[in-house]
N, C-alpha and C positions, 0 to 999 in steps of 0.2 A: 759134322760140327765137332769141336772140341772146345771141351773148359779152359777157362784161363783164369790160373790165382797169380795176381800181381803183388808182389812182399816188397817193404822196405827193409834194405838190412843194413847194419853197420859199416862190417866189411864185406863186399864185396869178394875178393879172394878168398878168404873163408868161406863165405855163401856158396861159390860154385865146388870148392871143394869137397863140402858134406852132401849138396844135392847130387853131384854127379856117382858120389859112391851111394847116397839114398836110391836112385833112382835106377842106377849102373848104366849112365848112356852120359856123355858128353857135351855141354853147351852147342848147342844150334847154333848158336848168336853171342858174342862179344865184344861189345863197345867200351869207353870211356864211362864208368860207372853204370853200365848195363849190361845184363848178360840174360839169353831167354835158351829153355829146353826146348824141343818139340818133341814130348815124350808119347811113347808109343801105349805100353801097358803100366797105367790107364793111361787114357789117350788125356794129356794135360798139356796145355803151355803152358810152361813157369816161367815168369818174369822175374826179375830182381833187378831192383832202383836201389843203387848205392846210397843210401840218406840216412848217415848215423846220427843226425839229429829227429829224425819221423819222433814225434808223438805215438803211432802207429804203428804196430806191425805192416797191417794189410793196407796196401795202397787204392786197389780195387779188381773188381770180379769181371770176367768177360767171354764170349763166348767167339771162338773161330770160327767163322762160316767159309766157306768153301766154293761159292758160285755167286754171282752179280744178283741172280734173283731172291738170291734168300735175306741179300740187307734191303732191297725193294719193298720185299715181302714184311720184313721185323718192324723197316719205319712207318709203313702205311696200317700194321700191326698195333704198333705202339701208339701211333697218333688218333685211331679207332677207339684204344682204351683207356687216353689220358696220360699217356706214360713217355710221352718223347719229351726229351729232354732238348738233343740237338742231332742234326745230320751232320757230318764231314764230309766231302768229296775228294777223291787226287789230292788228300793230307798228306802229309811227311812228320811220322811221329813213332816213338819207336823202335829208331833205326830201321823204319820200312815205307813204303807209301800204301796206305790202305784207303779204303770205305769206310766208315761206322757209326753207327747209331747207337747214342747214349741215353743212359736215363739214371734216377737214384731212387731208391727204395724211401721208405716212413726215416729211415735213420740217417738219410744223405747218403748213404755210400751207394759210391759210382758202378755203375755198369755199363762194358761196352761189348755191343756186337760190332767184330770188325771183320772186312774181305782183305787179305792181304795179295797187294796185286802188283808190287816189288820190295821182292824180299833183300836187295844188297842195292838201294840208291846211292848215288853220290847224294852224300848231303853235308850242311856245315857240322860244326861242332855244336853238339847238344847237352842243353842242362837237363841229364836224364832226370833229375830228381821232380823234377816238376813237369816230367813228359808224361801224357796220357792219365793226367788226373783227371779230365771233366769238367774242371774248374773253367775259370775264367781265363784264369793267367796260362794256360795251356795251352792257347791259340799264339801265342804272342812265345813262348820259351819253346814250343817244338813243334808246331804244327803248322 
């Protein structure tokens, strides 16, 4: 498994040009207002959601899981201790198709365990800014 800190930022081009020297590794992934690392040491996915108007820095926290069984495992996990939020199946969100199990702490902020299980879909144009919040309108803007 690996972390995952999800950031709003202003710019975009900015954004990946200080992480990629922060981090010294290269974007994974860039879309239309999105861009994600899959960085080694420490093991992190960094996401960035283009949205120079966020109230927010942090969009939200999540964790990479890596086999079928282990989001099986987190939802029937989470719903044992009162903590599921929602399941996803075969979503498209991301610029990926994953799995994932959501939930939000005392303060609201989102957490997702996700499987990614196509990392390059054909899919439509996305309003990154509102991808992979948890929220409502999430299902309806990229998922």
């Amino acid at each position: 498994m690996r972390l995952q800190l999800a950031l709003n930022v202003k710019n975009l081009d900015a954004a990946i040009s200080f992480y990629s020297k922060m981090f010294d590794t290269p974007p994974h992934k860039v879309r239309k207002g999105y861009a994600n690392f899959a960085i080694d040491d420490p093991a992190l996915k960094l996401v960035l959601f283009e949205n120079p108007d966020a109230d927010e820095h942090l969009n939200h926290l999540g964790v990479e899981l890596f086999d079928d069984k282990d989001i099986e495992h987190t939802s029937q996990r989470f719903a044992a201790n009162g903590l599921l939020g929602s399941v996803q199946t075969d979503t498209l969100c991301c610029h990926a198709g994953q799995d994932k199990v959501w939930t939000k702490d005392a303060t609201e902020l989102s957490w997702e365990w996700y499987l990614i299980k196509d990392d390059n879909p054909l899919e439509p144009e996305l309003d990154a800014s509102k991808c992979c919040s948890g929220g409502d309108d999430q299902k309806t803007a990229c998922c």
